[in-house]
N, C-alpha and C positions, 0 to 999 in steps of 0.2 A: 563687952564684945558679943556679937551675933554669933554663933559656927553655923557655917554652912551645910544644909540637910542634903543629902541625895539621896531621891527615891530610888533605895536601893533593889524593890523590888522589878521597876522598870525595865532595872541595868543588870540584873542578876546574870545575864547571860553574857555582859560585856567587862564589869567590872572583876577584877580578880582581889584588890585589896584596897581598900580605904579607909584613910583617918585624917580626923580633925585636929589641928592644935589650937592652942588659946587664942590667937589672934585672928581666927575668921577663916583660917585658910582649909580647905579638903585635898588632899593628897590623895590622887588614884592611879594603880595602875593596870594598863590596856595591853595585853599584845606587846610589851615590850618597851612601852612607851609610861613614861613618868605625866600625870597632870595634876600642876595646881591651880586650885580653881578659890578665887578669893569671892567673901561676900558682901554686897554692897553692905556700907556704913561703917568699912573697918578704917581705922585710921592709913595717916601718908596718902592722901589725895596724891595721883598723877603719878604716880612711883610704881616702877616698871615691878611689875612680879617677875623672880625667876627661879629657877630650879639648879642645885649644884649639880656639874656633870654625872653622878650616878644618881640624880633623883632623891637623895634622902636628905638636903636642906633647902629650906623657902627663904627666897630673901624680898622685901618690900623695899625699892630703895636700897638705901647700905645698911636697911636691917636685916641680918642674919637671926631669922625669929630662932628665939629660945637660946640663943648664943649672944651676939654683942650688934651692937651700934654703932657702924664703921660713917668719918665723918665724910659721908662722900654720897650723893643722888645719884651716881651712876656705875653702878656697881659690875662688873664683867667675871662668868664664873667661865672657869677651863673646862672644855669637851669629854675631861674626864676625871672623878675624884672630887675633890671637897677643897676645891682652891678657885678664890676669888683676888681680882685684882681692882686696884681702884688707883685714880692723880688726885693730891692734896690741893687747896687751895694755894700752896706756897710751890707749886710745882714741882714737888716729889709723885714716887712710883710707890706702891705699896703693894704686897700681897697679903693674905691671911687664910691661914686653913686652920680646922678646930684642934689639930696637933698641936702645932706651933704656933698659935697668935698669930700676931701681925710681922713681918719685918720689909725692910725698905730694899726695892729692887735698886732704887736710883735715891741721890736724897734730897732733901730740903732747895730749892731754887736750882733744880735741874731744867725748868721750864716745861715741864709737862703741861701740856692743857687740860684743866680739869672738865670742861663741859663737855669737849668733841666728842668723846668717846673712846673706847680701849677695844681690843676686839684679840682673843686667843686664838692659836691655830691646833690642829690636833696633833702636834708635836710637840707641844709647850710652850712654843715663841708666842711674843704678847708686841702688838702693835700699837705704838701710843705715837698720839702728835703732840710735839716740842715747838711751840709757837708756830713758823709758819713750815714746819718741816716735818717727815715723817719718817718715824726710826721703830726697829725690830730689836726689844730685848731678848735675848737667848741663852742661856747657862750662864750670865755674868757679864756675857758682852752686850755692845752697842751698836747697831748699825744702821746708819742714816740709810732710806730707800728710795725717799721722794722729797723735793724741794731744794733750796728757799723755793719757796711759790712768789712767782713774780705778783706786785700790784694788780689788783682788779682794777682794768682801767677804767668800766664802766661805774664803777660804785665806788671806788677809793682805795679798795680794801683794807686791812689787809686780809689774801686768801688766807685760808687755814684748812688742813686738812683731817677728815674727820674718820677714821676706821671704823668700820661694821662689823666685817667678818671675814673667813679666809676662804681664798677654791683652793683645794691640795696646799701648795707651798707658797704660795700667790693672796698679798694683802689686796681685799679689796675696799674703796673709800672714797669718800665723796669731797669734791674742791667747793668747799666753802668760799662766796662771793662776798663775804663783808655786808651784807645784808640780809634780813628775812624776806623782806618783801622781794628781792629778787630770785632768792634761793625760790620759794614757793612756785614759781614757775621754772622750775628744773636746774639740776645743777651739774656739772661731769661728772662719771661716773670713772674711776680708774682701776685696774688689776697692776700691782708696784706700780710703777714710773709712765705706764699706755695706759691712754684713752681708752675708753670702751664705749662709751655713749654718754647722754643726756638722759636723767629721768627725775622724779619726785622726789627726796631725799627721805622715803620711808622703807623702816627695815622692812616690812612684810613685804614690799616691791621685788624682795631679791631673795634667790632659794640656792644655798651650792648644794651639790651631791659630789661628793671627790674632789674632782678637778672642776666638773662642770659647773656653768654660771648660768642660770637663768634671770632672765630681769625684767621689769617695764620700759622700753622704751616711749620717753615723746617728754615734751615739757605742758603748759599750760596749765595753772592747777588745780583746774576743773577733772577729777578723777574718771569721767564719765564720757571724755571727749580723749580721741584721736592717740588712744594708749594701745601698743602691742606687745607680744611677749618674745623679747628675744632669746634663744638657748645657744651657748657656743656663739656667740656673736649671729646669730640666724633668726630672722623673722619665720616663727613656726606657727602662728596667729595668724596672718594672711588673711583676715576680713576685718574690711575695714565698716560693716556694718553694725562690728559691735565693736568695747573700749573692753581691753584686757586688762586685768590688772591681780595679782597677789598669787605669784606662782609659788608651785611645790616640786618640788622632783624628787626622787628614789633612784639608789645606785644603780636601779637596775635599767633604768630610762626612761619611766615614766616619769610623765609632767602632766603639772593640772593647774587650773587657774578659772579666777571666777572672772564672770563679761556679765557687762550691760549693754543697753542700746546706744550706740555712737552718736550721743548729743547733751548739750549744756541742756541742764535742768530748770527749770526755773523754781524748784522748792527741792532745796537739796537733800532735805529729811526723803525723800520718796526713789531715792535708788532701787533701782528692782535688781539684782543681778542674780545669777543660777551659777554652778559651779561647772567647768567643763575640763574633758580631756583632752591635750593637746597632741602627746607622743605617748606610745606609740602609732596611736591612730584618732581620731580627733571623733570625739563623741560627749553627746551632754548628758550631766551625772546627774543633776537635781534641777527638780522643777518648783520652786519655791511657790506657796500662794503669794495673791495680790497684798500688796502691803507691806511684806515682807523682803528681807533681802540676803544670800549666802553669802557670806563672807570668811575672811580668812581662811583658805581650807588647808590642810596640813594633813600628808601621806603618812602614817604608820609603818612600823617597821613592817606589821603582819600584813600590809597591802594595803588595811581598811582605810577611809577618807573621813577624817575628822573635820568640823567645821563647825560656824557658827550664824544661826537664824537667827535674824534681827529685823526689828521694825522701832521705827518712834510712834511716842504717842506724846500730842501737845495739850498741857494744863495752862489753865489760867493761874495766873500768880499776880494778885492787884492788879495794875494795868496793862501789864505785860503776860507772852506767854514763853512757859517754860516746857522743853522735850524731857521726856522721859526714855528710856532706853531701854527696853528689855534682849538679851541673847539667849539664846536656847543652844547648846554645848551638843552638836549631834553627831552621831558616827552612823557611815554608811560601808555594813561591810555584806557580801554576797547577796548583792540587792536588796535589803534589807536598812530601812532607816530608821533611827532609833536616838531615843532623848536621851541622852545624860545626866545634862545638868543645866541649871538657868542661872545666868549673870547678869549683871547691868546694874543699874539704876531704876528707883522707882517712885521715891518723894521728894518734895520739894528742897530738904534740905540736901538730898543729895544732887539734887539739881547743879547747887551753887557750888559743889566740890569737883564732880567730872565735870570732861569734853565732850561733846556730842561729836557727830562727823563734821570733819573740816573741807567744804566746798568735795561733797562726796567719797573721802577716802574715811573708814572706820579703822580706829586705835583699841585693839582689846587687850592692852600688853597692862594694863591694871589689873586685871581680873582673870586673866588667862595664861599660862606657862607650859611648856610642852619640850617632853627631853626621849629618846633625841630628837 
């Protein structure tokens, strides 16, 4: 295994501590804020890095590095403490913390679904979908919140609903249409049992702060065309000559979000977008060079704007060619822009392991983690 270097002399003014463990990952923390930062060629292709709620365990996938290997790809840690949740293939609930092991919220052929996803609230409640229905475990109880979801008439279904995350006391989650190919051009978006809109069913699309919801509006899934950013159910994006897309917000009301030029690309490696501010007053934060593009940006506790610069670059690989990936890890705090760290991809055989961007929207959730 590689460990991941940080020029720490770069970061000396941004970094307050940092460490490697065996598995490739760099643990730093910023201003309040937990990052792990993985390095290309570690093992678990596609498996989502994350951080336990107080920042001091990395999990790849259902591995809890340096602890156990929980049997589950989709792993959900609680907003606070050293507690992860995960659904069996046999449709059981599980939790586990380094205290106490593993033990079963719900058990063996409860009908959990294990793919959709599990999503905690900052209460403790833990939202899981049970076939086509969606229920709130909380101190021992069960309570159904949404569903049966009737038939997808368009595609057969059956819907299934898939939990993300929580606003305040409010599950929000996505109505699976029994297809990919149809989901990929948008799918509803719900707070419990109401509608809220239509958007891309990707998590960086959606930011809460408290109660508030922030989201992308629009379907199509061309990430680069006819996307807005709604807050509180409000279009606060209001130009339609750029495509919004990957908000953040802060309790205190600021929103941010990165735009490109409102139109279908024809080479969708060449996204250009900059990162801007929405609320309190609408101004642009970064000017990216040509080639490059801001993505994902994510508010800190201390104010600062974390984010990541990205561009591909295409190799020949025999008769075909293959993208490379490079990100650069940046924080922009009192006008001041600065490198952290670099992710991605950059040989061939890691070519054949990650995703590049899918029809313009970029996934850093392999290689990137951020608490809170």
């Amino acid at each position: 295994m590689r460990v991941f270097a940080l020029a720490l002399v770069a970061c000396a003014l941004l970094v307050s501590s940092a460490s490697a463990s065996p598995s490739g990952v760099t643990v730093v923390a910023r201003g309040g804020a937990k990052l792990a930062l993985r390095a290309p060629g570690t093992d678990a292709p596609y498996r989502q890095l994350g951080l336990s709620g107080d920042g001091r365990l990395v999990s790849i996938g259902g591995w809890v590095v340096g602890h156990v290997k929980l049997p589950t790809r989709t792993l959900a840690w609680a907003p606070t403490g050293e507690r992860a949740a995960y659904v069996t293939t046999d449709g059981a609930v599980a939790e586990w913390t380094p205290l106490h092991g593993r033990r079963f919220l719900e058990p063996k052929g409860w009908g959990g679904t294990s793919w959709a996803g599990i999503a905690w609230s900052s209460n403790g409640a833990l939202a899981v979908p049970r076939g086509n229905e969606l229920w709130v475990l909380r101190d021992g109880s069960a309570k159904r919140v949404a569903g049966p979801l009737a038939p997808n008439t368009g595609t057969g279904g059956p819907d299934v609903p898939e939990p993300f995350a929580w606003a305040g006391d409010h599950v929000l989650w996505w109505r699976w249409p029994g297809s990919g190919s149809v989901a990929a051009d948008g799918v509803d978006l719900y707070e419990d049992a109401t509608k809220i809109g239509t958007m891309l069913a990707y998590r960086n699309f959606v930011a809460t702060c408290g109660s508030h919801i922030a989201f992308v509006s629009g379907g199509d899934r061309y990430s680069m065309a006819g996307k807005s950013i709604f807050f509180d159910r409000r279009d606060v994006s209001a130009d339609p000559r750029l495509s919004w897309v990957e908000p953040s917000c802060s309790a205190g009301g600021r929103l941010v979000a990165a735009a490109s030029t409102n139109t279908h690309l024809t080479n969708l490696t060449k996204t250009h977008r900059a990162i801007w501010q929405l609320l309190p007053a609408k101004k642009r934060l970064t000017s990216p060079p040509w080639g490059w593009s801001d993505e994902d940006p994510r508010l800190l506790p201390d104010g600062s704007l974390l984010f990541v610069r990205t561009r591909i670059h295409s190799v020949r690989h025999g008769d075909s060619w293959l993208d490379t990936q490079t990100g650069r890890v940046m924080v922009l705090a009192h006008g001041k822009l600065v490198q952290m760290a670099q992710i991605g991809y950059r040989n061939v055989d890691e070519l054949k392991t990650y995703l590049g961007p899918y029809y313009g929207h970029y996934d850093w959730s392999s290689f990137l983690a951020v608490r809170p």
